[in-house]
GUNUTOR-121562 format. One record per residue: residue in three letters; residue number from 1; x, y, z of N, C-alpha, C in turn. Coordinates in Angstrom, 1 decimal. Each point is the difference from the previous one (the first is absolute). Layout:
// residues N
+--------+-----+--------+--------+--------+--------+--------+--------+--------+--------+--------+
: residu : num :    n.x :    n.y :    n.z :   ca.x :   ca.y :   ca.z :    c.x :    c.y :    c.z :
+--------+-----+--------+--------+--------+--------+--------+--------+--------+--------+--------+
:    ala : NUM :      X :      Y :      Z :      X :      Y :      Z :      X :      Y :      Z :
...
+--------+-----+--------+--------+--------+--------+--------+--------+--------+--------+--------+
// end
This chain:
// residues 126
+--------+-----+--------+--------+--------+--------+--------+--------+--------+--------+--------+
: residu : num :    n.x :    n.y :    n.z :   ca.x :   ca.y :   ca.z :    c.x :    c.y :    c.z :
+--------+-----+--------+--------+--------+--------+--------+--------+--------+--------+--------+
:    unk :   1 :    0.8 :   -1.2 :    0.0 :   -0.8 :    1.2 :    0.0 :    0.9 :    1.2 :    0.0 :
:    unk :   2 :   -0.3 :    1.2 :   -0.7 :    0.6 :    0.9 :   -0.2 :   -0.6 :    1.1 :    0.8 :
:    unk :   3 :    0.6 :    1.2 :    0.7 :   -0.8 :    0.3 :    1.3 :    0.9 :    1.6 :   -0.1 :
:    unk :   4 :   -0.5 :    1.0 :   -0.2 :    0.1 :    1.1 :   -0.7 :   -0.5 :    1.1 :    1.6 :
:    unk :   5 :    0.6 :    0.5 :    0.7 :   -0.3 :    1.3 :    1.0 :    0.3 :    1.4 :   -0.6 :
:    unk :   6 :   -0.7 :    0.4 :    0.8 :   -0.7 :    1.6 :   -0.6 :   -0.9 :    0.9 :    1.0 :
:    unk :   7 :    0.7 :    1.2 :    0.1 :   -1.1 :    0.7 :    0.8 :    1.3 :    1.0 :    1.3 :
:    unk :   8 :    1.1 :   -0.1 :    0.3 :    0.6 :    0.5 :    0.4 :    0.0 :    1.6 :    0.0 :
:    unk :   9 :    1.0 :    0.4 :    0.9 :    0.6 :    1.7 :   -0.5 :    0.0 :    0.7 :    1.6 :
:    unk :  10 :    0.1 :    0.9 :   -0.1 :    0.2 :    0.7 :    0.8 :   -1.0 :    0.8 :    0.4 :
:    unk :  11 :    0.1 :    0.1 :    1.9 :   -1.1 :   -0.3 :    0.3 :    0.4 :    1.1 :    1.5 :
:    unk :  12 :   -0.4 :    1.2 :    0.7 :    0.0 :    0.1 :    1.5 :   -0.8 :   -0.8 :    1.1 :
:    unk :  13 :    0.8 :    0.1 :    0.9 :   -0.3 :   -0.8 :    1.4 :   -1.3 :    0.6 :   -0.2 :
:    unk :  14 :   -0.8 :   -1.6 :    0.4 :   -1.8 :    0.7 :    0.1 :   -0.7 :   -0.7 :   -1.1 :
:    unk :  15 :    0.8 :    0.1 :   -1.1 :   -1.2 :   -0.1 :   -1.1 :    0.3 :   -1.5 :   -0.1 :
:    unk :  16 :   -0.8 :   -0.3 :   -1.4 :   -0.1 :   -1.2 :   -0.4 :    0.2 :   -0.4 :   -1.3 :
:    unk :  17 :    0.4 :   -1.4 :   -0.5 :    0.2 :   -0.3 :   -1.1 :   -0.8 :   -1.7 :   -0.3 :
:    unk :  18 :   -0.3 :    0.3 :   -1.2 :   -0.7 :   -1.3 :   -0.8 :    0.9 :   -1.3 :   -0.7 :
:    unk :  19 :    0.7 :   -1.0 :    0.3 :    0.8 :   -0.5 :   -0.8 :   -0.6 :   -1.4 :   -0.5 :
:    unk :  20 :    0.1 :   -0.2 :   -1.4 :   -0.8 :   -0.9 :   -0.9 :    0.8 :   -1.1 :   -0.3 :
:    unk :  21 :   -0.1 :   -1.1 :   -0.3 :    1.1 :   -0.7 :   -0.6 :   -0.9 :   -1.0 :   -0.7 :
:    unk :  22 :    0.2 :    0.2 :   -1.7 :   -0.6 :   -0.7 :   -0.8 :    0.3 :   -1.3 :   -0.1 :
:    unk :  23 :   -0.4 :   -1.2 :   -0.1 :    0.6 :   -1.7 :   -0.5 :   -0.7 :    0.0 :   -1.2 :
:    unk :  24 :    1.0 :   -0.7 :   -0.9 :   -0.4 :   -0.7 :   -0.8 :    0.5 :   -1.5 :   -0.8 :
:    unk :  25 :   -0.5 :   -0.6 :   -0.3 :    0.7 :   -1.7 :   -0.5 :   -0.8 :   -0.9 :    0.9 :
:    unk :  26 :   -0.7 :    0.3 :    0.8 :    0.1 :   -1.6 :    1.1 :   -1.5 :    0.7 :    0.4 :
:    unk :  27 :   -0.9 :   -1.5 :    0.6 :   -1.1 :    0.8 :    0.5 :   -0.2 :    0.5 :    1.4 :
:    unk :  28 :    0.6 :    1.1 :   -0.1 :   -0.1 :    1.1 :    1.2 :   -0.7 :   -0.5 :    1.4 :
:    unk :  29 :   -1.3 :   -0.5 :   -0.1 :   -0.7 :   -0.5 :    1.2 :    0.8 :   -1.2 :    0.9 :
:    unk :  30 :    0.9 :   -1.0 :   -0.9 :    1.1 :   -0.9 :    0.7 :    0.8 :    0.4 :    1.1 :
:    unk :  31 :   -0.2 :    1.1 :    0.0 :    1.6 :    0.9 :    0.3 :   -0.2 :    0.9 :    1.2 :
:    unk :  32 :    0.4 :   -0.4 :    1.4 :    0.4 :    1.0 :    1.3 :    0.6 :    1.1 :   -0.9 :
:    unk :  33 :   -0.3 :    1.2 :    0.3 :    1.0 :    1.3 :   -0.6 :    0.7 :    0.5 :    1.6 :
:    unk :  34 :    1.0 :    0.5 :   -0.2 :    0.5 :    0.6 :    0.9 :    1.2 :    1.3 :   -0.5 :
:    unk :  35 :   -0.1 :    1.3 :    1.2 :    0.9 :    0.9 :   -0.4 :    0.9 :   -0.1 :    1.0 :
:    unk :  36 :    1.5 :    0.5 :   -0.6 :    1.5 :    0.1 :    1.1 :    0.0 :    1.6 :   -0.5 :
:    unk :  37 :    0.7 :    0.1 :    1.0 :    1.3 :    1.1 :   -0.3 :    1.2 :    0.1 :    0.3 :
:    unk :  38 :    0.8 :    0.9 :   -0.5 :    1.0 :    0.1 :    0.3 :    0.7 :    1.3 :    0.1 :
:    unk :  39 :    0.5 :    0.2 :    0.7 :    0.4 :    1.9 :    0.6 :    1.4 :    0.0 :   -0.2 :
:    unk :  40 :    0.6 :    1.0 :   -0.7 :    0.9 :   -0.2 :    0.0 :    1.7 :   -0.5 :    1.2 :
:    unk :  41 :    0.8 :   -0.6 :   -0.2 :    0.9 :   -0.7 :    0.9 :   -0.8 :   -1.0 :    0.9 :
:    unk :  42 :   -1.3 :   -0.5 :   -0.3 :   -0.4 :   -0.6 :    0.8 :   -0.3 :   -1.7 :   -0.9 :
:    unk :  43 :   -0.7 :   -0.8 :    0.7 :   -0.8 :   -1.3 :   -0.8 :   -1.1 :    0.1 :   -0.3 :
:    unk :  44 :   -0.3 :   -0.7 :   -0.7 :   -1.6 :    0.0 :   -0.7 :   -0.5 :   -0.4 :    1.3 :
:    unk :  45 :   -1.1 :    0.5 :    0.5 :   -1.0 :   -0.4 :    0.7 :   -1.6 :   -0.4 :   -0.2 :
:    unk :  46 :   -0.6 :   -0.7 :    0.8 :   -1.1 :   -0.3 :   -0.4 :   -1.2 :    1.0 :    0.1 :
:    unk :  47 :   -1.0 :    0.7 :   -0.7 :   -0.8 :    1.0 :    0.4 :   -1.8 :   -0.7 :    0.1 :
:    unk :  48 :    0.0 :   -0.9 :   -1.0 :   -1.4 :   -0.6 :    0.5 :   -0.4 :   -0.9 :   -0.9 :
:    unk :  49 :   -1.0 :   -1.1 :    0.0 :   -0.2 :   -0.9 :   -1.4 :   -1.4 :    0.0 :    0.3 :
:    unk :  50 :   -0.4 :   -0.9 :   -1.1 :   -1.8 :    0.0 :    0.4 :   -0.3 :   -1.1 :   -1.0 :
:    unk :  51 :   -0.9 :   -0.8 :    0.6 :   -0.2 :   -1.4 :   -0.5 :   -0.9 :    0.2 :   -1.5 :
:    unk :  52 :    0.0 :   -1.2 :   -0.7 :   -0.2 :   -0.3 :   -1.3 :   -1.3 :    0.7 :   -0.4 :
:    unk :  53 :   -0.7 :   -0.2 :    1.3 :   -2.0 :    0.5 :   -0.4 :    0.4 :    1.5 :    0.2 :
:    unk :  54 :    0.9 :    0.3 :    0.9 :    0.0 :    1.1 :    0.8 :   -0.5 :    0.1 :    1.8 :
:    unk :  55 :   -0.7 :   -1.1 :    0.2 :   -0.5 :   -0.1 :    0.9 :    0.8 :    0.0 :    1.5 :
:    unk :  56 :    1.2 :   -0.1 :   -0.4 :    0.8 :    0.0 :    1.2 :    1.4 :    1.4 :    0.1 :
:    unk :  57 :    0.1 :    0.5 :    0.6 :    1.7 :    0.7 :   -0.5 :    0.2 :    0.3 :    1.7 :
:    unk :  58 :    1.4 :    0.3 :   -0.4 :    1.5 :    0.0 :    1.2 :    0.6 :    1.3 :   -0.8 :
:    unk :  59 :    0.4 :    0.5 :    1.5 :    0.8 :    1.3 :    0.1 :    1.4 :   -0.2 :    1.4 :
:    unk :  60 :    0.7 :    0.6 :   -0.9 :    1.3 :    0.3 :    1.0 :   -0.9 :    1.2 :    0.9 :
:    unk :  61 :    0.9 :   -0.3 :    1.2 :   -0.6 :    0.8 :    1.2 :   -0.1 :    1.6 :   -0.2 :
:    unk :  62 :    1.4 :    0.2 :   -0.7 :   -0.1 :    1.7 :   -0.2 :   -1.2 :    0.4 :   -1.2 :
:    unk :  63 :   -0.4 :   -0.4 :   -0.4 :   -0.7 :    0.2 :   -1.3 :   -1.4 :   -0.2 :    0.8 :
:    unk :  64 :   -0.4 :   -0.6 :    0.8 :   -1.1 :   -0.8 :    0.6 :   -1.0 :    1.3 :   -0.4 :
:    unk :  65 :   -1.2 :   -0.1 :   -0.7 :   -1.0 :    1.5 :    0.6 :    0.3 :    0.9 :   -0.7 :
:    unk :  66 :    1.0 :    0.0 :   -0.7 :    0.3 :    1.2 :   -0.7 :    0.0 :   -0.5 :   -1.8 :
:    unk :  67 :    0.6 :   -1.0 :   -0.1 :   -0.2 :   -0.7 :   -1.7 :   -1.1 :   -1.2 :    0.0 :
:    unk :  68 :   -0.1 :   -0.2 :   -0.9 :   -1.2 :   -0.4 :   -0.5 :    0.4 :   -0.9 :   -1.3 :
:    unk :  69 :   -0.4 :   -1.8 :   -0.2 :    0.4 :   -0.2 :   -1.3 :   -1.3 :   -0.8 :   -0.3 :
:    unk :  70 :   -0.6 :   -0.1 :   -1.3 :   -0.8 :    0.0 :   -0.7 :    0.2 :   -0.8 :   -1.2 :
:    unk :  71 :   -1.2 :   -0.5 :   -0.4 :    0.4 :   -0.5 :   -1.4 :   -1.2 :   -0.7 :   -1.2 :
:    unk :  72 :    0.1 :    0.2 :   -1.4 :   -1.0 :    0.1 :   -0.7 :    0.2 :   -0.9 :   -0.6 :
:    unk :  73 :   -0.5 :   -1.2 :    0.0 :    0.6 :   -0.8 :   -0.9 :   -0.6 :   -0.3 :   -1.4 :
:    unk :  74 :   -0.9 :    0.4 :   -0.3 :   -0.7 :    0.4 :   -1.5 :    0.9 :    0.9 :   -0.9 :
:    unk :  75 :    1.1 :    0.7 :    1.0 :    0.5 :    0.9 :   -0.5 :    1.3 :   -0.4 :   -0.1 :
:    unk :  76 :    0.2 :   -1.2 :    0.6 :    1.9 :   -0.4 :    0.4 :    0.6 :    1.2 :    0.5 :
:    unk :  77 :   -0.5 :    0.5 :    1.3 :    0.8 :    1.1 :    0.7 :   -0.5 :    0.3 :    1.5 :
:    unk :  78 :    1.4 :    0.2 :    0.3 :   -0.5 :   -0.2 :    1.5 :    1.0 :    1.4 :    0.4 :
:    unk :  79 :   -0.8 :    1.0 :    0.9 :    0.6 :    1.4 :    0.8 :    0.3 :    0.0 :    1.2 :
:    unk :  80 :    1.0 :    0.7 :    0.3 :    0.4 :    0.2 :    1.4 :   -0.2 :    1.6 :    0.3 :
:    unk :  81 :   -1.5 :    0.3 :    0.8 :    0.0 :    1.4 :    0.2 :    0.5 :    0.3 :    1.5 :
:    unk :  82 :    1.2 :    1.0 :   -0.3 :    0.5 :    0.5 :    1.1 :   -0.5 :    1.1 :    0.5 :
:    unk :  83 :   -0.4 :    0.4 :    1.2 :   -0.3 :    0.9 :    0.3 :    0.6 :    0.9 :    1.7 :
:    unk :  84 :    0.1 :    1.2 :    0.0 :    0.7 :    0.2 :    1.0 :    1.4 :   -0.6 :    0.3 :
:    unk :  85 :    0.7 :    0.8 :   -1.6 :    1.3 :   -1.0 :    0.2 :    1.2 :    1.1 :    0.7 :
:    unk :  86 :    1.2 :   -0.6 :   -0.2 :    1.0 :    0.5 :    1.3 :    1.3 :    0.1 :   -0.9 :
:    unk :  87 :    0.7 :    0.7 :    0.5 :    1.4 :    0.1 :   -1.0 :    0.6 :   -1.5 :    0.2 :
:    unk :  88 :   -0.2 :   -0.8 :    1.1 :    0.5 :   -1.0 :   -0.1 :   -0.8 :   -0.9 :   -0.9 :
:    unk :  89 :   -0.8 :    0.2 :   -0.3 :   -0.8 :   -0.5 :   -1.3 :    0.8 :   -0.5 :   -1.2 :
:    unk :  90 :    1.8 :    0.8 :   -0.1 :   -0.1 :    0.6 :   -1.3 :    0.8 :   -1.1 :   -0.5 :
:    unk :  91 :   -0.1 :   -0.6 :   -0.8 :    0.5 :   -1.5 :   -0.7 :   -0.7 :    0.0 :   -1.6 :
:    unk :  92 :    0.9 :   -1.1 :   -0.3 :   -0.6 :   -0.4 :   -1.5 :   -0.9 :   -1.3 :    0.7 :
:    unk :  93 :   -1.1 :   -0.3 :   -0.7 :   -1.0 :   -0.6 :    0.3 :    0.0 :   -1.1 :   -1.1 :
:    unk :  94 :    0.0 :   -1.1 :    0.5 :   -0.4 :   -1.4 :   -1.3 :   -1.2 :   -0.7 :    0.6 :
:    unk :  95 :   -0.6 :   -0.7 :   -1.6 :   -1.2 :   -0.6 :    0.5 :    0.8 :   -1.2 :   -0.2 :
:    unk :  96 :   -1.0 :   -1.5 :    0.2 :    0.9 :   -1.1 :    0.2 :   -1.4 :   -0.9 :   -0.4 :
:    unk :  97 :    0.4 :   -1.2 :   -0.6 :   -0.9 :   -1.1 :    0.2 :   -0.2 :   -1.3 :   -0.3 :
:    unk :  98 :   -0.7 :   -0.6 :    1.4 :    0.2 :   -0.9 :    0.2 :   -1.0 :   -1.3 :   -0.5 :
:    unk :  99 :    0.6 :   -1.3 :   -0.7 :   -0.8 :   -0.6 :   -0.5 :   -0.6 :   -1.0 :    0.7 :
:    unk : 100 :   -1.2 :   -0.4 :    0.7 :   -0.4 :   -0.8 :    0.9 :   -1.5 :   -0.8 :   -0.3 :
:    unk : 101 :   -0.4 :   -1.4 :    0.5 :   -0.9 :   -0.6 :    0.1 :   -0.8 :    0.9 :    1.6 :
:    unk : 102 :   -0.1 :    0.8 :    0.9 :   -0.2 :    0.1 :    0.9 :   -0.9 :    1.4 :   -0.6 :
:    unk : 103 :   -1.2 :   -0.3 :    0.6 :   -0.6 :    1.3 :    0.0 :    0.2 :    0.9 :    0.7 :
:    unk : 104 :    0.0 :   -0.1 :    1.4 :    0.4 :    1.0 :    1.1 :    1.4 :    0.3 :    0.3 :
:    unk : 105 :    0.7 :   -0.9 :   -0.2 :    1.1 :    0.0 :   -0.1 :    1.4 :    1.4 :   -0.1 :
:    unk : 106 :    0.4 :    0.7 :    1.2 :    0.6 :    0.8 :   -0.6 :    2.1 :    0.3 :    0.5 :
:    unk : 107 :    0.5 :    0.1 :   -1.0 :    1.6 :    0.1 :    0.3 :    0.6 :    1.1 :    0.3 :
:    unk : 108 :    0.7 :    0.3 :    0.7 :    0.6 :    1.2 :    0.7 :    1.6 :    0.1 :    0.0 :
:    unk : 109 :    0.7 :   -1.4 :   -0.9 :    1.6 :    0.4 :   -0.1 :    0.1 :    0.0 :   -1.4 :
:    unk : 110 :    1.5 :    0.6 :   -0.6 :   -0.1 :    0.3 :   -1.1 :    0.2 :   -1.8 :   -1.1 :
:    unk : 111 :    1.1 :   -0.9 :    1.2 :    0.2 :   -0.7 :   -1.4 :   -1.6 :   -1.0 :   -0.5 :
:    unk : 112 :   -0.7 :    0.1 :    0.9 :   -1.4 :   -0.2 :   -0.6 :   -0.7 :    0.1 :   -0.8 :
:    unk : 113 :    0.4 :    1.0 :   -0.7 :   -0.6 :    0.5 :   -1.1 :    1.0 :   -0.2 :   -1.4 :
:    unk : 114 :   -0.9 :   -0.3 :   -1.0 :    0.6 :    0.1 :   -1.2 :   -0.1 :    0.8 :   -1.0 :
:    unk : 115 :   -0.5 :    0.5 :    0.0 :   -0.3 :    1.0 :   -0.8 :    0.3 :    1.7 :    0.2 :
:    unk : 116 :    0.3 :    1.0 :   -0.6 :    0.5 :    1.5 :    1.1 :   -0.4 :    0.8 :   -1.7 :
:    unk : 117 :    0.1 :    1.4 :    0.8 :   -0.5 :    1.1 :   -1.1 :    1.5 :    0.5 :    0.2 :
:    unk : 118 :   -0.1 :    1.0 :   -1.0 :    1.5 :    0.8 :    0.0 :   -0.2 :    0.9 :    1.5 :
:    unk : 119 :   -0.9 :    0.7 :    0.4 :    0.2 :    1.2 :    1.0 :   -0.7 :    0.8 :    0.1 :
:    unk : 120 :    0.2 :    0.8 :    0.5 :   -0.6 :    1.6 :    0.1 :    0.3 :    0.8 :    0.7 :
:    unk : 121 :    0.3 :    1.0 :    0.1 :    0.9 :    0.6 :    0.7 :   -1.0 :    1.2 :    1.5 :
:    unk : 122 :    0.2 :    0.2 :    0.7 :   -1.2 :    0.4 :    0.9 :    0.6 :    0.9 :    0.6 :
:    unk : 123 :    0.1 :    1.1 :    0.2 :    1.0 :    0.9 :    0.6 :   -1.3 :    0.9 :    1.0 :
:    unk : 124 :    0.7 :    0.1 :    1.2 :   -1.2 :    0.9 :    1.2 :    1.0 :    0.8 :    0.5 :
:    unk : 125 :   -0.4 :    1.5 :    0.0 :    0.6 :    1.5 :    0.2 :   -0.1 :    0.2 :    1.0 :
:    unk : 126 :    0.9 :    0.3 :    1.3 :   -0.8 :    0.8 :    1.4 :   -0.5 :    1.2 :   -0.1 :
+--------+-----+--------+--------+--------+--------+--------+--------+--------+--------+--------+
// end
């Protein structure tokens, strides 16, 4: 599956950003989606995934309440809306995905996943 992010930029402490990540090749509903990031000098970290119906999703603690992920699968696309973000926010962002028999099912490390989008870049201003 080919898996395409989009929706980034720059952004002040406070506001909020929409980020999309298109799939295509494979049938999208198979598939846990999950987003990382990664801040600069730092490792990719996990930010949240959300199961195949949608019916289930996981957040890293800092993000808890504040992002939001989502997903259309008529559309093959699934969003991560951030909201009330933080300069530590500020990372390039990948979507990720995972191929599974498990409906509910959701993964939270990176070598998990097979599939990744190029990025996005998310910058938050004090």
């Amino acid at each position: 599956v080919q898996l395409q992010a989009s929706g980034g930029g720059l952004v002040q402490a406070g506001g909020s950003l929409r980020l999309s990540c298109a799939a295509s090749g494979r049938t999208f509903s198979n598939y846990v989606m999950g987003w990382f990031r990664q801040a600069p000098g730092k490792e990719r970290e996990f930010v949240g995934a959300i199961s195949r119906s949608g019916g289930n999703t996981d957040y890293t603690d800092s993000v808890q309440g504040r992002f939001a992920i989502s997903r259309d699968n008529a559309q093959n696309t699934v969003y991560l809306q951030m909201n009330n973000l933080k300069p530590e926010d500020t990372a390039v962002y990948y979507c990720a995905a995972k191929l599974t028999v498990y409906t509910g099912r959701l993964y939270s490390t990176e070598y998990e996943y097979d599939y990744w989008g190029q990025g996005t870049q998310v910058t938050v201003s004090s």
